[in-house]
Backbone atoms as SQL, in Angstrom:
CREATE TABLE atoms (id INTEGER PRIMARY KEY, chain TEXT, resi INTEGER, resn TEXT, atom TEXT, x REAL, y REAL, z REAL);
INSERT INTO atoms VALUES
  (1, 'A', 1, 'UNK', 'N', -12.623, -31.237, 6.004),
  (2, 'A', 1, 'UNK', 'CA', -13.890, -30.884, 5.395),
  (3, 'A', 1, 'UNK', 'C', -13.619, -30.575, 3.917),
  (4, 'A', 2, 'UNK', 'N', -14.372, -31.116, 3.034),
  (5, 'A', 2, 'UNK', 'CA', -14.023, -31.191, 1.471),
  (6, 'A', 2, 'UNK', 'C', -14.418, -29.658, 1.349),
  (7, 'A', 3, 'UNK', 'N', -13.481, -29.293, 0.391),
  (8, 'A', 3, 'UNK', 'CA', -13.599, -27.529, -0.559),
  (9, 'A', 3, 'UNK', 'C', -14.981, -27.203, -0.665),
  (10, 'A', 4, 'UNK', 'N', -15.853, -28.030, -1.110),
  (11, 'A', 4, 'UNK', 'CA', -17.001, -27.919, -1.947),
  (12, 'A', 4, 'UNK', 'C', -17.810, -27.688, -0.347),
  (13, 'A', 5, 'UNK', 'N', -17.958, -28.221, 0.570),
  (14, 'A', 5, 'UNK', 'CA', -19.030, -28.027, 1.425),
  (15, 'A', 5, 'UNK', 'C', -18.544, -26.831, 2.315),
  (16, 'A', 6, 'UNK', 'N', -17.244, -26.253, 2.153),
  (17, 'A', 6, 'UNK', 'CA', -16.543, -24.806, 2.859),
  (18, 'A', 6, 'UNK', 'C', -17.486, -24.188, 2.149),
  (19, 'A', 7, 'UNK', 'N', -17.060, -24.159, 0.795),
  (20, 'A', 7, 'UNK', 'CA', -17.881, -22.657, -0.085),
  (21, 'A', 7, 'UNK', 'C', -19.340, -22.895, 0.342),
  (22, 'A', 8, 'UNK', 'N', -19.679, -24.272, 0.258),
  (23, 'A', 8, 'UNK', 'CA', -21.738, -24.044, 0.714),
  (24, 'A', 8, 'UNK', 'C', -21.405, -23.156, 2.512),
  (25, 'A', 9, 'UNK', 'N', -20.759, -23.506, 3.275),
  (26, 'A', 9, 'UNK', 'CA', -20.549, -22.610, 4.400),
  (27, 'A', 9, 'UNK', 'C', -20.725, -21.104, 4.359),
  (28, 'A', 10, 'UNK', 'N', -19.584, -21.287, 3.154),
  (29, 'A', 10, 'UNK', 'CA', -18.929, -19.418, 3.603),
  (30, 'A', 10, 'UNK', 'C', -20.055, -18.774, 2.650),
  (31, 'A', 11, 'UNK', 'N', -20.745, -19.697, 1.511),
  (32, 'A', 11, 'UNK', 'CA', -21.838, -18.819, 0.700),
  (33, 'A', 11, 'UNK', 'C', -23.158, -17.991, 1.061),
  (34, 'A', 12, 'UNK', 'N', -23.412, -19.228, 2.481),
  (35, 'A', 12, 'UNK', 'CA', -24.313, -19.340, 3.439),
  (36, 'A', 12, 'UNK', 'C', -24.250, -18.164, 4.224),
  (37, 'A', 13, 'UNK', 'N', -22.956, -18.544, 5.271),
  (38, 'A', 13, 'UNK', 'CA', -22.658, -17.210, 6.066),
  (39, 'A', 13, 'UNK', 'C', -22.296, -15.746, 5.115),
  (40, 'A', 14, 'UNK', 'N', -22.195, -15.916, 3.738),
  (41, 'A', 14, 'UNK', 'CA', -22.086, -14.324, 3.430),
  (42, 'A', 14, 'UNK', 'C', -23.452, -14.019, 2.776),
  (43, 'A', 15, 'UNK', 'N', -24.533, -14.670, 2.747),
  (44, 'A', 15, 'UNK', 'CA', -25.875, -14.246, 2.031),
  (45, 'A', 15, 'UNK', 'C', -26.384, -13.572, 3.227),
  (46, 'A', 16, 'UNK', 'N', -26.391, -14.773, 4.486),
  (47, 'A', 16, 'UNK', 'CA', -26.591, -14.201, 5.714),
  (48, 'A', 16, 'UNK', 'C', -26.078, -12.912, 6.181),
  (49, 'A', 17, 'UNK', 'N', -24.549, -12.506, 5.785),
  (50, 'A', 17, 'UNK', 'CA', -24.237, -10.856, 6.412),
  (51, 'A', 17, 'UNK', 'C', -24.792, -9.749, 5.381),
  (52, 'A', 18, 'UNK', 'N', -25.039, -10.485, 4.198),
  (53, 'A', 18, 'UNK', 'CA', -25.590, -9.601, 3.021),
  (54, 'A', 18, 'UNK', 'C', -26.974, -9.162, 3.802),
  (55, 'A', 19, 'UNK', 'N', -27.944, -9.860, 3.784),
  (56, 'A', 19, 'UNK', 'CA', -29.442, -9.468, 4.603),
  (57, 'A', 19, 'UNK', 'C', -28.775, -8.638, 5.668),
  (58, 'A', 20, 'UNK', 'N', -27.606, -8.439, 6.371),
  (59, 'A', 20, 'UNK', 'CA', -27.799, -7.538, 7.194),
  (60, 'A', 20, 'UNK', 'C', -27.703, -6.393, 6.960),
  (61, 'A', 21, 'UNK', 'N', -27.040, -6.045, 5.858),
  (62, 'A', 21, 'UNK', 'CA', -26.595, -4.788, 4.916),
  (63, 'A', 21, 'UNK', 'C', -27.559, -3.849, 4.497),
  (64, 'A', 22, 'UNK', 'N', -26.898, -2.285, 4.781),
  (65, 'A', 22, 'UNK', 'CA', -27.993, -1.556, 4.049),
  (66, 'A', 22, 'UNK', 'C', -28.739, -2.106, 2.773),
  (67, 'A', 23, 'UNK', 'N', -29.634, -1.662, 2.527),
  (68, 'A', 23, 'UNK', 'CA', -30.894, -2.434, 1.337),
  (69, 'A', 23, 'UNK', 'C', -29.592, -1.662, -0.050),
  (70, 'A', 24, 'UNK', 'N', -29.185, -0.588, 0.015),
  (71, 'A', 24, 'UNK', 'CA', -28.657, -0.001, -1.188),
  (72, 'A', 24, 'UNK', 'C', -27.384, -0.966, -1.592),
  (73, 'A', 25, 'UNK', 'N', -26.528, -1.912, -0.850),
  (74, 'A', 25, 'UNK', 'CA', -25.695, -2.162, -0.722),
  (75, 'A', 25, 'UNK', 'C', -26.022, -3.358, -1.084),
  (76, 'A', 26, 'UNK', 'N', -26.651, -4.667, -0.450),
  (77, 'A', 26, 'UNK', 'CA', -27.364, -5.666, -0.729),
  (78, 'A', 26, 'UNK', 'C', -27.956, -5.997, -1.805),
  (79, 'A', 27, 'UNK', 'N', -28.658, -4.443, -3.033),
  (80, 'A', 27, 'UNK', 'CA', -29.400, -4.661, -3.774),
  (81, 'A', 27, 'UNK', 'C', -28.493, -5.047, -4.652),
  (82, 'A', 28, 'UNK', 'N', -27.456, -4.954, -5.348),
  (83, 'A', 28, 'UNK', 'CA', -25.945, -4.457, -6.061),
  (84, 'A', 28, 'UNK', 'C', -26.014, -6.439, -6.409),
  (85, 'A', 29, 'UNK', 'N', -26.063, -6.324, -8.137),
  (86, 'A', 29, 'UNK', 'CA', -26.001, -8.213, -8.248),
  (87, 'A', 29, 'UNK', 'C', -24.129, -8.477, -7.810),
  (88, 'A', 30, 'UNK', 'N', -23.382, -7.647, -8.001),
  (89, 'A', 30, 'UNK', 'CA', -22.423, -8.009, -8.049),
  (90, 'A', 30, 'UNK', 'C', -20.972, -6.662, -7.752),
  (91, 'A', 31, 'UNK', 'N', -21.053, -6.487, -6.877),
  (92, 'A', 31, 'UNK', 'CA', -20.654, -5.271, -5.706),
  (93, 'A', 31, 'UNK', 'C', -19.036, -5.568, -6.195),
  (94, 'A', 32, 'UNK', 'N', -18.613, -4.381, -6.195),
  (95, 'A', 32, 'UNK', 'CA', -17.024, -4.020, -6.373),
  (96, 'A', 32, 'UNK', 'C', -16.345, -4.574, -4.888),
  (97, 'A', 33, 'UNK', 'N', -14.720, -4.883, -4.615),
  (98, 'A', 33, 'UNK', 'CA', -14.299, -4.962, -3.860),
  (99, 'A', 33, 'UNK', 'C', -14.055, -4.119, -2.647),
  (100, 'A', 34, 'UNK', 'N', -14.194, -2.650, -3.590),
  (101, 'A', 34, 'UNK', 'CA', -14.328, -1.322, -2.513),
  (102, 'A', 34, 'UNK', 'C', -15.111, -1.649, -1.664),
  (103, 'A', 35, 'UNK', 'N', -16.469, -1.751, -2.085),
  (104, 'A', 35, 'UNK', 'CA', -18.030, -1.201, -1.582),
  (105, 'A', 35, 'UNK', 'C', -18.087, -2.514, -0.690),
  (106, 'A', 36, 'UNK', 'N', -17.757, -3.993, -1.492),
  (107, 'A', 36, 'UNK', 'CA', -17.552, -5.267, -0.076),
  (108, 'A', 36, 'UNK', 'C', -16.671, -4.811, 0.838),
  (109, 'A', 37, 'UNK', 'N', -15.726, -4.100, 0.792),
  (110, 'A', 37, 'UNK', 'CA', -14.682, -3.774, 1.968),
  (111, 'A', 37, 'UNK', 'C', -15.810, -3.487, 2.779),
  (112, 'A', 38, 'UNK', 'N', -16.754, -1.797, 2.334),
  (113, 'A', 38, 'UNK', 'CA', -17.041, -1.036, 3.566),
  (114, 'A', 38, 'UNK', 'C', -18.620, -1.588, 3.672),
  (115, 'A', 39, 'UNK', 'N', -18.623, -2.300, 2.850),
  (116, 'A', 39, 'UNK', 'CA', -19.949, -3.295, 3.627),
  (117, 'A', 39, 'UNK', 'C', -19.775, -4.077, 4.651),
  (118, 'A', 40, 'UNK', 'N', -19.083, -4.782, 4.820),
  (119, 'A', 40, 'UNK', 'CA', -18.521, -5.849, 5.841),
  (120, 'A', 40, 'UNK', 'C', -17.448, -5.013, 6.591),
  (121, 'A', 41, 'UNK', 'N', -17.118, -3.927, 6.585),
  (122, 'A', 41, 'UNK', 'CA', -16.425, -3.294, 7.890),
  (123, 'A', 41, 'UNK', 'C', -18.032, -2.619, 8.820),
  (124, 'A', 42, 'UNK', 'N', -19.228, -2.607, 7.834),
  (125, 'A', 42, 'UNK', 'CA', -20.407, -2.311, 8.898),
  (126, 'A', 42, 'UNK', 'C', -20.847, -3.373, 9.593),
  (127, 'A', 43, 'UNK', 'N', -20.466, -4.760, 8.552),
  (128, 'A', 43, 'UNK', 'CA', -21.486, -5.468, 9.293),
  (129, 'A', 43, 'UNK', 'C', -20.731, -5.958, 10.455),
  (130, 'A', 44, 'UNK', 'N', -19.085, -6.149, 10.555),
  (131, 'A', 44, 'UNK', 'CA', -18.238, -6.339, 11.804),
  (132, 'A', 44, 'UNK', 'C', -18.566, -5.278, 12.911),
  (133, 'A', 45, 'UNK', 'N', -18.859, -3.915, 12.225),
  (134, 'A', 45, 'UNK', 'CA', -18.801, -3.229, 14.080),
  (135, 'A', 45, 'UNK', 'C', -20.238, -3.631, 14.351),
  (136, 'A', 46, 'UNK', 'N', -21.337, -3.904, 13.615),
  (137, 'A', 46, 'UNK', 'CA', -22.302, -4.318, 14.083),
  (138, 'A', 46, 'UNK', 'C', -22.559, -5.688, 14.996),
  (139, 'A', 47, 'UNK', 'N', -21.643, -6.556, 14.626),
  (140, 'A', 47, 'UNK', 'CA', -21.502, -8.126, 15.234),
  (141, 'A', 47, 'UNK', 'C', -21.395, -7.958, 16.800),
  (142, 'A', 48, 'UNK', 'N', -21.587, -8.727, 17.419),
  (143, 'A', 48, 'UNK', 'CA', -21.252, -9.297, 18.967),
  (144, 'A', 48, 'UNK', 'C', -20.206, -9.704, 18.948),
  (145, 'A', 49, 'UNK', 'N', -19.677, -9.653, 19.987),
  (146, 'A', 49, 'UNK', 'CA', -18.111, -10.780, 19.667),
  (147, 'A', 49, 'UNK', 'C', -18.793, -12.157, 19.503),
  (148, 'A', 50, 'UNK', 'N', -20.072, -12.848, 20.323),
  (149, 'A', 50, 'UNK', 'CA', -20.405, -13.997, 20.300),
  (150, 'A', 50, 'UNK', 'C', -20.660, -14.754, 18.471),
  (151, 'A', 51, 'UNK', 'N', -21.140, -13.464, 17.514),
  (152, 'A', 51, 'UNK', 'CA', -21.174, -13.986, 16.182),
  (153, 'A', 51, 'UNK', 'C', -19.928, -13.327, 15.571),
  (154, 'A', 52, 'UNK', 'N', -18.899, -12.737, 15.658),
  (155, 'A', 52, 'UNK', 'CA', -17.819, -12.754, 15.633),
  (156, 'A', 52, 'UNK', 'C', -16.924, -14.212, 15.648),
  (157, 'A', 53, 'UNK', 'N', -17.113, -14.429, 16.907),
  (158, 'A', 53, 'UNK', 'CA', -16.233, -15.543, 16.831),
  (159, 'A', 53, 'UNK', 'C', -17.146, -17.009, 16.175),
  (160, 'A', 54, 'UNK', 'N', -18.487, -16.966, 16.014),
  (161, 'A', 54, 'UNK', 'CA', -19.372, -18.081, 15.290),
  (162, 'A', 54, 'UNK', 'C', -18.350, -17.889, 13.917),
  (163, 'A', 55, 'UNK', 'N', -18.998, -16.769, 12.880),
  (164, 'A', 55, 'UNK', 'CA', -17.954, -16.583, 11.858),
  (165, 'A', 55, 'UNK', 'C', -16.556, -16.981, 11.846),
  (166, 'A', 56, 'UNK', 'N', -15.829, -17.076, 12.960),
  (167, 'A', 56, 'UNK', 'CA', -14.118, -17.931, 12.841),
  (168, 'A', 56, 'UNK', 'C', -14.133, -18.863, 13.347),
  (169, 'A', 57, 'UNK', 'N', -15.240, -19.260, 13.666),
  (170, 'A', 57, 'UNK', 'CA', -15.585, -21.142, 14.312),
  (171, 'A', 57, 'UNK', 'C', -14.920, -22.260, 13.605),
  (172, 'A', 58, 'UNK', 'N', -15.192, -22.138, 12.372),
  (173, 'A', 58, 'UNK', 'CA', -15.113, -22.737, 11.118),
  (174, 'A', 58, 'UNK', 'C', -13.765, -22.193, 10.515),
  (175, 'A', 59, 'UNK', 'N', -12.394, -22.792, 10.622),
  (176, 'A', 59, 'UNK', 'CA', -11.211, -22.272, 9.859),
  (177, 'A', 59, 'UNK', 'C', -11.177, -22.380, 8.571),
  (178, 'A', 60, 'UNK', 'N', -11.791, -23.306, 7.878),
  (179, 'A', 60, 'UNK', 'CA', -11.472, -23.055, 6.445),
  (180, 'A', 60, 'UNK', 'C', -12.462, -22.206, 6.135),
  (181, 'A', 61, 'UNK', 'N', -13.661, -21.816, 6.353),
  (182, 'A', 61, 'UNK', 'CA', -14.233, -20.666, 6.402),
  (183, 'A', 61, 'UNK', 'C', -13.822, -19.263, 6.253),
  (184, 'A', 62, 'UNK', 'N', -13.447, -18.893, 7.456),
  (185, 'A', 62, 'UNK', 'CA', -12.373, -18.292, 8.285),
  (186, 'A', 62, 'UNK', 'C', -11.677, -17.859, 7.186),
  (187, 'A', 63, 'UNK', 'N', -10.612, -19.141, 6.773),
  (188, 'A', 63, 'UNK', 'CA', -9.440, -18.985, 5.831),
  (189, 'A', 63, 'UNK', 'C', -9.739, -18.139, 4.371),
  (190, 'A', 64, 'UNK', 'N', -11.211, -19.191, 3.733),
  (191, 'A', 64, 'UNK', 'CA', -11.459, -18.418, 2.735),
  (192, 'A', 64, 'UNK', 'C', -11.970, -16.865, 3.013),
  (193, 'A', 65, 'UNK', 'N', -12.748, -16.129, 4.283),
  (194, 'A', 65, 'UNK', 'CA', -13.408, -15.002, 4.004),
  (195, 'A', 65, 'UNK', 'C', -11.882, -13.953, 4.065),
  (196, 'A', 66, 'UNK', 'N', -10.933, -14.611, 4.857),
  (197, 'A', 66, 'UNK', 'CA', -9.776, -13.608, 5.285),
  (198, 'A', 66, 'UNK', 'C', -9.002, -13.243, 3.419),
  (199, 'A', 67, 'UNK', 'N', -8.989, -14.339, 3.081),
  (200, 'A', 67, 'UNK', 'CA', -8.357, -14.675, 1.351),
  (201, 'A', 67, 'UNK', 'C', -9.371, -13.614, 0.878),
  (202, 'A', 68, 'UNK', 'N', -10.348, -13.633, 0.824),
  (203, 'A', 68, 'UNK', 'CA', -11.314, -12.891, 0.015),
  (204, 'A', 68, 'UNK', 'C', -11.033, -11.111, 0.230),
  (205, 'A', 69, 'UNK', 'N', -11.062, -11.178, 1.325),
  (206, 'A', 69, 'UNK', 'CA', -10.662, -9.292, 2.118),
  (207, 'A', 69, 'UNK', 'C', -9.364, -9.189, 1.369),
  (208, 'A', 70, 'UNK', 'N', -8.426, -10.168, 1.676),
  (209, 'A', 70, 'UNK', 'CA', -6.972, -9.852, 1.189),
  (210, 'A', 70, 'UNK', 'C', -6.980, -9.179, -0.674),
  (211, 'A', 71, 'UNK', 'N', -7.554, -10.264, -1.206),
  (212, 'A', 71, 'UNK', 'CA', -7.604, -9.842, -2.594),
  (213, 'A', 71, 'UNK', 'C', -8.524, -8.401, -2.942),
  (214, 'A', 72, 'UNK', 'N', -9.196, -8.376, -1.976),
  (215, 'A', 72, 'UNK', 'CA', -9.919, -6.665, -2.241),
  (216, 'A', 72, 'UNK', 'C', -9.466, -5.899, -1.852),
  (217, 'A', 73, 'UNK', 'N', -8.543, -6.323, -0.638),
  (218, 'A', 73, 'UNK', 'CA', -7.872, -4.933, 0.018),
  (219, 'A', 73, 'UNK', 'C', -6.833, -4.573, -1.421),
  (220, 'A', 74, 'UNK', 'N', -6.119, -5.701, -1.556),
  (221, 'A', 74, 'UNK', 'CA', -5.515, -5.252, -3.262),
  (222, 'A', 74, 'UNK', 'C', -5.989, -5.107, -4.507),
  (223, 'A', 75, 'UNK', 'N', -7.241, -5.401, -4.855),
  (224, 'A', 75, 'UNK', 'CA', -7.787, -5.033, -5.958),
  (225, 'A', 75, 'UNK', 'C', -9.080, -4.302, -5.453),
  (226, 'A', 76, 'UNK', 'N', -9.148, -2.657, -5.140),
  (227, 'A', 76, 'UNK', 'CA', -10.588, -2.385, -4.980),
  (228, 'A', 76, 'UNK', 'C', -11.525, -2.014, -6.758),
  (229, 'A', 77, 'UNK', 'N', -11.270, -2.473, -7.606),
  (230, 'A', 77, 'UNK', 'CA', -12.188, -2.231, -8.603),
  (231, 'A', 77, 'UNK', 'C', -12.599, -3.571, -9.002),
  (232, 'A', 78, 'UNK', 'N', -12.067, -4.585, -8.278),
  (233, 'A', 78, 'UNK', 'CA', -12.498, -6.130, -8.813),
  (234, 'A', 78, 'UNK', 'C', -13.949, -6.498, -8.195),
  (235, 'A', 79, 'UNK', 'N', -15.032, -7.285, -8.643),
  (236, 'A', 79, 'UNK', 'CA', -15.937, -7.861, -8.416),
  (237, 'A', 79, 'UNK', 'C', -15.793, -8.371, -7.493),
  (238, 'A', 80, 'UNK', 'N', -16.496, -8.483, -6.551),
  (239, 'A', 80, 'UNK', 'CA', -16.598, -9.841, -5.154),
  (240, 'A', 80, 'UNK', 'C', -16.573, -11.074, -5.883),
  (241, 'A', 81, 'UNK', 'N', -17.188, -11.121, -7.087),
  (242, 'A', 81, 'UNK', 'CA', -17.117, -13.124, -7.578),
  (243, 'A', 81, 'UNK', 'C', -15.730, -13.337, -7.919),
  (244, 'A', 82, 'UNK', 'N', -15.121, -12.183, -8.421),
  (245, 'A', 82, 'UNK', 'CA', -13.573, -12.615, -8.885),
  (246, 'A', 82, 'UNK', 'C', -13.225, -12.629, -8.025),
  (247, 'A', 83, 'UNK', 'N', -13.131, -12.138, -6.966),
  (248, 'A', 83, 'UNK', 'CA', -12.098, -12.215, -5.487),
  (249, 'A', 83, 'UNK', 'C', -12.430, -13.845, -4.971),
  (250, 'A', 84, 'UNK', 'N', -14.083, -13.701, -5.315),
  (251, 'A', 84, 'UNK', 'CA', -13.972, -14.959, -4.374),
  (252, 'A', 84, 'UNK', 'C', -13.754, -16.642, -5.101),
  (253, 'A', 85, 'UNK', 'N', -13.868, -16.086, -6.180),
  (254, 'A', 85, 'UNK', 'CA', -13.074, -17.011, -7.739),
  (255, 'A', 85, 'UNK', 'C', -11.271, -17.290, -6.785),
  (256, 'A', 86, 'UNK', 'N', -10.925, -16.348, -6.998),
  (257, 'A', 86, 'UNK', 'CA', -9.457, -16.397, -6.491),
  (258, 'A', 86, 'UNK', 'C', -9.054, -16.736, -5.282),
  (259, 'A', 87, 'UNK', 'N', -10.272, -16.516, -4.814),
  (260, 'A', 87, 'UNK', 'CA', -9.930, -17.227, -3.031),
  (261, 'A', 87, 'UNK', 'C', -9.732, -18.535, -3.238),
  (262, 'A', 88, 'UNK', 'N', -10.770, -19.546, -4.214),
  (263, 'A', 88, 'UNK', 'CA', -11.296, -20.481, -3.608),
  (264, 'A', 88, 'UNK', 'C', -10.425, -21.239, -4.662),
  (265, 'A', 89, 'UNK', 'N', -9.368, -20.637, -5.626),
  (266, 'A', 89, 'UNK', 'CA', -8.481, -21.751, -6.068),
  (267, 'A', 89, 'UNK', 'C', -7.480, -22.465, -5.346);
């Protein structure tokens, strides 16, 4: 699957976990790596395993959202676009 139609995937599936997000969290144009950590550690205990495993259906997906956590777990003052800048080189 070409690079370019992963990111329309994973852009897709993260607008989608964004709407699930508190409104304070969601509203944010461009959210620190901290605040994406403990946004998406809500929206995982919130998941089913059944959209759990939808979300790792897709490995290069998958690959990029895991790349993306990795670079925030090490940079929490970086932007989500830079993380996900750096994922997707």
């Amino acid at each position: 699957m070409p690079l370019r139609r992963v990111t329309q995937i994973y852009l897709a599936v993260l607008a989608l976990g964004l709407t699930l997000l508190p409104a304070a969290v969601s509203a944010q144009a461009d959210m620190s790596c901290a605040d994406y950590l403990k946004a998406d550690a809500q929206m995982q205990a919130a998941m089913s395993p059944a959209d759990r495993a939808a979300m790792q259906s897709d490995p290069h997906a998958a690959d990029l959202d895991n790349k993306v956590r990795a670079y925030c777990k090490a940079n929490l003052k970086a932007s989500v676009s830079e993380a996900m800048s750096k994922a997707i080189q």
